[in-house]
NUPAMAR-625622 format. One line per field, with one value per residue (C-alpha): x, y, z. Coordinates in Angstrom, 2 decimals, padded with zeros to 5 digits. Each point is the difference from the previous one (the first is absolute). Layout:
! residues N
east: (X|...)
north: (Y|...)
up: (Z|...)
//
This chain:
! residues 101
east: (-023.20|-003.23|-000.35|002.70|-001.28|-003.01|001.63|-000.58|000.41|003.67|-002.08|-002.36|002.24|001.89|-003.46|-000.42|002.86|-000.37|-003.42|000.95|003.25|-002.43|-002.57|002.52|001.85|-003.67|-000.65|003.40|-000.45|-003.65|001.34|003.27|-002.07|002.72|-000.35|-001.37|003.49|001.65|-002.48|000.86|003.56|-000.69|-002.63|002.65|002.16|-002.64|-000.43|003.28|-000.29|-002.87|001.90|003.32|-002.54|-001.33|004.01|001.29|-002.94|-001.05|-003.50|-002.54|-002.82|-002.11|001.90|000.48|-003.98|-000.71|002.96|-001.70|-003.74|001.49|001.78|-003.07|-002.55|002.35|000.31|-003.57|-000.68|002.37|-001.88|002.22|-002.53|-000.62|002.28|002.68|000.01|-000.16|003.04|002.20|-000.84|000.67|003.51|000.95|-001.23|-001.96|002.98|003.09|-002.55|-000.38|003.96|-000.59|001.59)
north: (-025.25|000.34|-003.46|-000.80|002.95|-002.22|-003.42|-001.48|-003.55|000.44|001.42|-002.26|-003.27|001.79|000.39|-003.67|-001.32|002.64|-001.15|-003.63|000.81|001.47|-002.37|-002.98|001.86|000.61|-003.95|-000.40|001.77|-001.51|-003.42|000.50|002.50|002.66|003.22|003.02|001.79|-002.98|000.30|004.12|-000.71|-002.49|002.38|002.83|-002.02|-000.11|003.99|000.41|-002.06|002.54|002.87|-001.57|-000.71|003.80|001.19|-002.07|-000.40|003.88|-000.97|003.56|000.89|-002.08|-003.20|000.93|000.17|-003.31|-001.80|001.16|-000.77|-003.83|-000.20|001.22|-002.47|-002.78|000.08|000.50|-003.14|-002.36|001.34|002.88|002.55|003.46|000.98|-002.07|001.15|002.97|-000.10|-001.96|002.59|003.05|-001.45|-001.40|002.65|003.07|001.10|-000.64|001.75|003.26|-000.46|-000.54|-003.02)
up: (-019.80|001.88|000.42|001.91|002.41|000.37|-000.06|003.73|-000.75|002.09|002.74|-000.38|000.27|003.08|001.87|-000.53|001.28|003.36|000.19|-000.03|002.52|002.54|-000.10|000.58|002.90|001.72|-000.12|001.10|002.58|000.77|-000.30|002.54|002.08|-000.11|001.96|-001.85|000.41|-001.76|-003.28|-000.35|000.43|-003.36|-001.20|-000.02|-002.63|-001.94|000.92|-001.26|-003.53|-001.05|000.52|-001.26|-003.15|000.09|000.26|-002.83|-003.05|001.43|-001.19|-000.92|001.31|-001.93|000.47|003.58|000.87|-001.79|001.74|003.01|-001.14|-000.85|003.34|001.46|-001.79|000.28|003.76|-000.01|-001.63|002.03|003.20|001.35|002.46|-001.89|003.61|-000.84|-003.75|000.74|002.93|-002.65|-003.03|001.83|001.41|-003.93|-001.96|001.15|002.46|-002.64|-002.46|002.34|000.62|003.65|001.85)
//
């Protein structure tokens, strides 16, 4: 039983493919030079995948910090600004997490 409480490779896997999502839509938008307002509006579907994730596999505590330490590192590493990390976190998880909208 306790192992499954402690089982992130789901989380894990989900941070991967946002990770990889986020990075392509900021080349995208790099390569077409889109607007800034055109990247959130894509960046929100992506906003709204994390918490449709959060809603349906209702992940604990535990599995809900390391889904957000992997999204975290994994932006990190394909480039994102702390800033822009830290805009994109707080609108996927923190808010949803202090059940504010």
């Amino acid at each position: 039983m306790m192992f499954n409480f402690l089982d992130t490779k789901q989380e894990r896997a989900f941070a991967e493919s946002i990770v990889a999502e986020y990075d392509r839509l900021r080349r995208s938008a790099r390569l077409h030079d889109e607007k800034s307002e055109k990247l959130r509006q894509k960046l929100a579907k992506l906003t709204a995948q994390v918490e449709a994730y959060n809603r349906e596999h209702k992940p604990n505590l535990y599995k809900k910090a390391k889904l957000l330490q992997a999204l975290q590192d994994g932006l990190g590493q394909k480039g994102a600004a702390p800033e822009e990390i830290r805009a994109f976190l707080d609108v996927a998880m923190t808010k949803p997490l202090r059940g504010t909208t």
